[in-house]
VEXSE-53838 format. One line per field, with one value per residue: residue number from 1; x, y, z of N, C-alpha, C, O in turn; residue in three letters. Coordinates in nm, 2 decimals, decimal comma, padded with zeros to 4 digits. Last residue first. Layout:
<sites>
n	[NUM;...]
n.east	[X;...]
n.north	[Y;...]
n.up	[Z;...]
ca.east	[X;...]
ca.north	[Y;...]
ca.up	[Z;...]
c.east	[X;...]
c.north	[Y;...]
c.up	[Z;...]
o.east	[X;...]
o.north	[Y;...]
o.up	[Z;...]
res	[Ala;...]
</sites>
This chain:
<sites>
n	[129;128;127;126;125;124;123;122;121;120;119;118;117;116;115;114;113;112;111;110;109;108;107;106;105;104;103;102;101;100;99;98;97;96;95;94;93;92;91;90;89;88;87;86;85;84;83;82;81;80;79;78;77;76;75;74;73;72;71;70;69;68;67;66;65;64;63;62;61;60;59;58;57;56;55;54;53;52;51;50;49;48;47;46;45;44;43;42;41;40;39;38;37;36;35;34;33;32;31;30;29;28;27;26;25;24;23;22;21;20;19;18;17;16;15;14;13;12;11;10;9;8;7;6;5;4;3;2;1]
n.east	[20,81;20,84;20,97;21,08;20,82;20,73;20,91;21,00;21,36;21,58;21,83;22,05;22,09;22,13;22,31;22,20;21,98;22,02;22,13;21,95;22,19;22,29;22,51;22,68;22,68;22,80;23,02;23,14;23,13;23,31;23,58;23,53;23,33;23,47;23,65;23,50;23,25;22,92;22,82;22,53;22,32;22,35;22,57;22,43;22,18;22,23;22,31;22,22;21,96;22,02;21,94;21,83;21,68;21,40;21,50;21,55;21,26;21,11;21,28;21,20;20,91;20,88;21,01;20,82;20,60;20,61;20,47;20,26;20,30;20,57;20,68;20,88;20,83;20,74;20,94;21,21;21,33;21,45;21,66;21,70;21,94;22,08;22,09;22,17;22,24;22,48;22,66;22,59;22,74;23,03;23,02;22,99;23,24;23,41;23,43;23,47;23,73;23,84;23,76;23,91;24,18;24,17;23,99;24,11;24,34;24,19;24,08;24,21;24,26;24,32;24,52;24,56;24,45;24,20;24,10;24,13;23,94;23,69;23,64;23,60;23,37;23,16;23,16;22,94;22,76;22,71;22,62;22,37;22,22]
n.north	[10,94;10,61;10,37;10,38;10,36;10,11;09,99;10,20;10,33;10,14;10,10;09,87;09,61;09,47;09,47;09,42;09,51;09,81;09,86;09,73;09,73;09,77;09,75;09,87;09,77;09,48;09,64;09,67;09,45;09,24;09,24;09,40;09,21;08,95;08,97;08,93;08,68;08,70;08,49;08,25;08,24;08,47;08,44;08,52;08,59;08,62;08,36;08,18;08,09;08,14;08,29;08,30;08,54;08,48;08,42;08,73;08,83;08,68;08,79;09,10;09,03;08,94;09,17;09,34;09,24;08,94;08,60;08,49;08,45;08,29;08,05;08,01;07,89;07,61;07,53;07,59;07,57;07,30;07,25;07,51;07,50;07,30;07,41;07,58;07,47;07,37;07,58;07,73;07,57;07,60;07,82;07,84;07,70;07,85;08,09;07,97;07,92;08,15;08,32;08,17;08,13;08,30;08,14;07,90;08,00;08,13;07,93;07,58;07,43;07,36;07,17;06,91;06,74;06,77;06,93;06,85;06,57;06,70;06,81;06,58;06,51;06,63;06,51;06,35;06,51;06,56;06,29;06,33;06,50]
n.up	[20,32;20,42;20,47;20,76;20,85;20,86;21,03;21,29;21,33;21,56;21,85;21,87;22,00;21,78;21,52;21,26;21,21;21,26;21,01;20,71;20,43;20,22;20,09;20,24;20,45;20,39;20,32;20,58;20,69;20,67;20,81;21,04;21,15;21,13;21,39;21,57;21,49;21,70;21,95;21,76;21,63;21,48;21,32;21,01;20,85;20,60;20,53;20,62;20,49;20,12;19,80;19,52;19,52;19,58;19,89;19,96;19,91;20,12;20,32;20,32;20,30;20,59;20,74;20,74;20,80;20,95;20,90;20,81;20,53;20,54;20,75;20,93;21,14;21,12;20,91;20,94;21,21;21,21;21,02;20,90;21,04;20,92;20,62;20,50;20,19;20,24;20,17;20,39;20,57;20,49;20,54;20,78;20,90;20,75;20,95;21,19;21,15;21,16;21,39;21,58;21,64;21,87;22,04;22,11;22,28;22,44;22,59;22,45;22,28;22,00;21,96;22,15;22,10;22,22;22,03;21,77;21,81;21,83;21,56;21,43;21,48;21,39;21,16;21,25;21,31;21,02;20,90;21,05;20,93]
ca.east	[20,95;20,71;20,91;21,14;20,82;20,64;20,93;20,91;21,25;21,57;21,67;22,03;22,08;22,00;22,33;22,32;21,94;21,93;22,18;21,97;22,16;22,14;22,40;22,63;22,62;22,69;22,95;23,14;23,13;23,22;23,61;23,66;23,34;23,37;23,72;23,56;23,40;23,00;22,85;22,67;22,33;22,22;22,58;22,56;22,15;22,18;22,38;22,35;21,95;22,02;21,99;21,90;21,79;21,42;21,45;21,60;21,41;21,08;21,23;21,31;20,97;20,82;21,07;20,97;20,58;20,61;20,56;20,27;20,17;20,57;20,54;20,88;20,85;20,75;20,84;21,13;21,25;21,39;21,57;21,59;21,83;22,08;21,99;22,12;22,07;22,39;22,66;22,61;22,58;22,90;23,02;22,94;23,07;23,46;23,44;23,33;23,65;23,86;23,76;23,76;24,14;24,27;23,97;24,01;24,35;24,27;23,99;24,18;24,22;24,23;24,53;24,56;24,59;24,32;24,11;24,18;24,06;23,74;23,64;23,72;23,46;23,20;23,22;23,08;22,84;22,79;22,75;22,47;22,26]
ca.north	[11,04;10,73;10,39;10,34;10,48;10,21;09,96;10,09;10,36;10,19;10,18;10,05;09,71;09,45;09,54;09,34;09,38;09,74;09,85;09,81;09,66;09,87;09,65;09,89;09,90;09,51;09,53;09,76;09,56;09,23;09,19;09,44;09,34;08,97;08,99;09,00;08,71;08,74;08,55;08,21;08,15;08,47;08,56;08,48;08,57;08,67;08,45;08,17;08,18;08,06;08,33;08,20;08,60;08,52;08,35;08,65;08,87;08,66;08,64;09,04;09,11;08,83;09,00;09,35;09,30;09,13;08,72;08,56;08,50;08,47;08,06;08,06;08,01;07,65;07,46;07,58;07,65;07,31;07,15;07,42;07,61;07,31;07,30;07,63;07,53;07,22;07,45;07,79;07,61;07,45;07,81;07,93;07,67;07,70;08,11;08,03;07,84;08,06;08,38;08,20;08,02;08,32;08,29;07,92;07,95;08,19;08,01;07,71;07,34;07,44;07,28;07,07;06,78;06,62;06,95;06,94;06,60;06,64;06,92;06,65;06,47;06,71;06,59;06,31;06,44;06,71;06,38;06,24;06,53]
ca.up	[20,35;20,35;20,34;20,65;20,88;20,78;20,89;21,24;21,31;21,44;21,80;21,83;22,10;21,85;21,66;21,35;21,22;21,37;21,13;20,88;20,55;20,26;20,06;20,11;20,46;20,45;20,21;20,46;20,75;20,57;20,66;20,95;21,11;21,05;21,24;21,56;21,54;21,55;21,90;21,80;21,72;21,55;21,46;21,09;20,98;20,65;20,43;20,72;20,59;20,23;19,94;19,56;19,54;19,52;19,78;19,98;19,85;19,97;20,31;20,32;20,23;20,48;20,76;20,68;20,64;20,97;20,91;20,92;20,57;20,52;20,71;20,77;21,13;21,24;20,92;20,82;21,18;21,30;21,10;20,86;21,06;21,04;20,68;20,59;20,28;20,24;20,06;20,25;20,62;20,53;20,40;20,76;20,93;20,74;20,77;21,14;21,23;20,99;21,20;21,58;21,54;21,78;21,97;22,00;22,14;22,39;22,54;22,57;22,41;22,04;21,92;22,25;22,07;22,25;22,18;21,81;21,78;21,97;21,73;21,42;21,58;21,54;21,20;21,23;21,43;21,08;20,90;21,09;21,06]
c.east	[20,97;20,86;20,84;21,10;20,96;20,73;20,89;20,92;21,17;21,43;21,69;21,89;22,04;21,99;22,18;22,32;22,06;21,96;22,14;22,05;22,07;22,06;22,26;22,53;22,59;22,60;22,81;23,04;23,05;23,11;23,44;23,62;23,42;23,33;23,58;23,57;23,40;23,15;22,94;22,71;22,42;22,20;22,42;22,52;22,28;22,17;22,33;22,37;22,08;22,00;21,96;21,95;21,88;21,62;21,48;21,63;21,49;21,19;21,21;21,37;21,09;20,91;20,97;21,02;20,73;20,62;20,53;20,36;20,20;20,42;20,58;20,75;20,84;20,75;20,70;20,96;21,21;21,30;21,47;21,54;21,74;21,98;21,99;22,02;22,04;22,22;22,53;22,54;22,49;22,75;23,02;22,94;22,99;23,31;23,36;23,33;23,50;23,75;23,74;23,67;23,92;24,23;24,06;23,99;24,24;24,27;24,04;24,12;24,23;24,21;24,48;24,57;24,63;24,47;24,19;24,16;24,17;23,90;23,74;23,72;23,62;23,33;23,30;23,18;22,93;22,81;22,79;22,60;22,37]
c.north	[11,13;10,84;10,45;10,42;10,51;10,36;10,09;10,12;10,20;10,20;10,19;10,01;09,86;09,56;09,56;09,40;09,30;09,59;09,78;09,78;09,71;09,79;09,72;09,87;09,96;09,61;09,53;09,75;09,65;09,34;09,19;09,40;09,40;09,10;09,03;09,06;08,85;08,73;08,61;08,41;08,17;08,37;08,52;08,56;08,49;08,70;08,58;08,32;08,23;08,16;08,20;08,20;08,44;08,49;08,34;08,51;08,76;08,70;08,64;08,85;09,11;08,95;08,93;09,20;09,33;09,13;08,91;08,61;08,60;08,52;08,26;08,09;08,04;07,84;07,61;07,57;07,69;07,46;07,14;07,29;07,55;07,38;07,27;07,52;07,54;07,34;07,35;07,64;07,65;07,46;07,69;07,87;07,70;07,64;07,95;08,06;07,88;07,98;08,26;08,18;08,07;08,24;08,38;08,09;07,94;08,12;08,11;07,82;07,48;07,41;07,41;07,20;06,90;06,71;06,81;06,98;06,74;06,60;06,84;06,77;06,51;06,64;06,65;06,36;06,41;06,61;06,48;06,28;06,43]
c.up	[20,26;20,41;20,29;20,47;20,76;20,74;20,77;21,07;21,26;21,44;21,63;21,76;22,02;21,89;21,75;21,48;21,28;21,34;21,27;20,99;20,65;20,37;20,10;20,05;20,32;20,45;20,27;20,31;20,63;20,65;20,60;20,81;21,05;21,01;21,13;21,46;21,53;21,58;21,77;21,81;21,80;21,67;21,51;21,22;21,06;20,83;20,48;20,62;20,65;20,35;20,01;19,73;19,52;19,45;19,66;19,92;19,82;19,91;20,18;20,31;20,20;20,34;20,63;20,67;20,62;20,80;20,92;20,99;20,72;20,50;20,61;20,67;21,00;21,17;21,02;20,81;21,03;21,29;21,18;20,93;21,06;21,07;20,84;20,66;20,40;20,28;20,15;20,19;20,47;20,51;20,43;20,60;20,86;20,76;20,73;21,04;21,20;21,05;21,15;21,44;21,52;21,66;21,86;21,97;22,04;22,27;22,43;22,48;22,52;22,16;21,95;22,13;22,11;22,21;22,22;21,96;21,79;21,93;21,85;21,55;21,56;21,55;21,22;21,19;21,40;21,20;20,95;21,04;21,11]
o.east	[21,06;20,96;20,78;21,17;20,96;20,71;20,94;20,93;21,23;21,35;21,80;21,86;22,01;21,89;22,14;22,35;22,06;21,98;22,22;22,03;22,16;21,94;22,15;22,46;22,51;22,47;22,72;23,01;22,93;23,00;23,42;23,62;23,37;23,31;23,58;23,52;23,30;23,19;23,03;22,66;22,41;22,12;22,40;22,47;22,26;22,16;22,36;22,46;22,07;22,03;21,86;22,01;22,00;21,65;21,55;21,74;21,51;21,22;21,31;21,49;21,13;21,01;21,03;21,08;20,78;20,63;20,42;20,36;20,19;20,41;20,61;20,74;20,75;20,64;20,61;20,89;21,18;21,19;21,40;21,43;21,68;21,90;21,89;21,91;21,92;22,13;22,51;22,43;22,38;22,67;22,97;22,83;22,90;23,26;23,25;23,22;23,41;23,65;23,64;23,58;23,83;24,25;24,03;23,98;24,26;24,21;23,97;24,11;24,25;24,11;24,54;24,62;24,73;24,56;24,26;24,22;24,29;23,98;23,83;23,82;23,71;23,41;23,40;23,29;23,03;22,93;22,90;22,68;22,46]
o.north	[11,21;10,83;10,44;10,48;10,61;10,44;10,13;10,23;10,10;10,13;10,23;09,93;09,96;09,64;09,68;09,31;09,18;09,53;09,72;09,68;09,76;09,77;09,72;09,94;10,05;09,59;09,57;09,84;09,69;09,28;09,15;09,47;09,48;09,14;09,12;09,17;08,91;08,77;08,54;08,48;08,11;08,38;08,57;08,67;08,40;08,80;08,68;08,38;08,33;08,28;08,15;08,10;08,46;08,43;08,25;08,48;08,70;08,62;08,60;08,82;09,11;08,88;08,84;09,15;09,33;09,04;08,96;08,65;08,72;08,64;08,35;08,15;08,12;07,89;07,67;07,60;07,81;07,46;07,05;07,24;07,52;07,31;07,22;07,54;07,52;07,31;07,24;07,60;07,61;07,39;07,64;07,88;07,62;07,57;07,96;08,05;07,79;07,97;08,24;08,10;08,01;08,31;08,48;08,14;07,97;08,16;08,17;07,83;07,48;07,34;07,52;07,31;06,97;06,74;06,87;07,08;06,73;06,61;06,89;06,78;06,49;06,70;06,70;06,30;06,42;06,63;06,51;06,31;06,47]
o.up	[20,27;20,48;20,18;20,39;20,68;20,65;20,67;21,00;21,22;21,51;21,58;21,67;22,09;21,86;21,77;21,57;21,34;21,44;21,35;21,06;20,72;20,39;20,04;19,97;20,29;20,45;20,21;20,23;20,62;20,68;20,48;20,71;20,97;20,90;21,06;21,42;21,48;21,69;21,74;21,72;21,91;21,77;21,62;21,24;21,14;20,89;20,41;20,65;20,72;20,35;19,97;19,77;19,51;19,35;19,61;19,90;19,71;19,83;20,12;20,29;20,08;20,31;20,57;20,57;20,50;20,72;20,88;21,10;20,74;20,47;20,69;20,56;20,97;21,16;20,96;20,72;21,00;21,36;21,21;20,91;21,16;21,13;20,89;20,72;20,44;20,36;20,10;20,17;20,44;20,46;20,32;20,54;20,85;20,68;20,68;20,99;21,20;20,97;21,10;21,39;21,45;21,56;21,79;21,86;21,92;22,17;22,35;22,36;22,65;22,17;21,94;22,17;22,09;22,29;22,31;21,99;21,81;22,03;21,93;21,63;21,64;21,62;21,18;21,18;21,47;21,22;20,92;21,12;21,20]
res	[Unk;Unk;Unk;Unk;Unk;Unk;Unk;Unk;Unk;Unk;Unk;Unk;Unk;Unk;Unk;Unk;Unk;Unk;Unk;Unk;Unk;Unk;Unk;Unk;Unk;Unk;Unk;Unk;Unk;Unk;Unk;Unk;Unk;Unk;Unk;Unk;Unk;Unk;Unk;Unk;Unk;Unk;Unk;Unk;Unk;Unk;Unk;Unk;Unk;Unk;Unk;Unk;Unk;Unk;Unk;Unk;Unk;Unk;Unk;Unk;Unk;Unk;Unk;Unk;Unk;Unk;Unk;Unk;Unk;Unk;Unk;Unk;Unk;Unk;Unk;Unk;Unk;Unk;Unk;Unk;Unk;Unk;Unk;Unk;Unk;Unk;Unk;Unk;Unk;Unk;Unk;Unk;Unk;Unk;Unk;Unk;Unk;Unk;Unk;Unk;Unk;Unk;Unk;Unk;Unk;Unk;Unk;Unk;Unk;Unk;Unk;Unk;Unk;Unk;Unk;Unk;Unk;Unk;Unk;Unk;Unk;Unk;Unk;Unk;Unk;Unk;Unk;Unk;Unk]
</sites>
């Protein structure tokens, strides 16, 4: 935890310098800025996550039959949580739809798990047909 403060403090350097010092400018700099987090989060296990909901949530007894199912994949899979769950803390950029959109749908993503707001059928309903 102490090295990601130290960091942060690259942040406070780019606002001094006014690289990023408006809302414009960070949104223009959004994409790499989240690329850059994101493959931090990658290389140390989603340990941010894990500070605080390893313990607490992960349990997959008491998980949904979709969420322990997708959990155990996941594992399985060498997966971290950021490889899954971008966007849960932070709005998604923009760009991420253009550049991993398609890969997603491939993958056999639900729709539901990026766009809260669209109805998707209960899990069961998924797996009889």
């Amino acid at each position: 935890m102490t090295l990601r403060k130290v960091r942060a403090t690259n942040e406070l350097f780019f606002a001094f310098t006014g690289a990023i010092n408006t809302r414009e400018k960070f949104l223009a700099k959004r994409w790499s800025l989240a690329q850059k987090v994101w493959k931090t989060m990658a290389e140390t296990d989603s340990r941010e996550c894990r500070n605080c909901h390893i313990n607490r949530s992960m349990n997959l007894n008491e998980q949904s039959d979709v969420a322990r199912h997708r959990h155990a994949f996941a594992v399985q899979q060498g997966e971290t949580c950021i490889g899954c769950h971008k966007g849960i803390a932070h709005e998604l950029p923009e760009e991420f739809l253009d550049a991993d959109h398609e890969r997603i749908e491939k993958e056999g993503v639900p729709c539901g798990n990026c766009h809260q707001d669209l109805w998707q059928p209960p899990a069961e309903d998924l797996t009889s047909g």
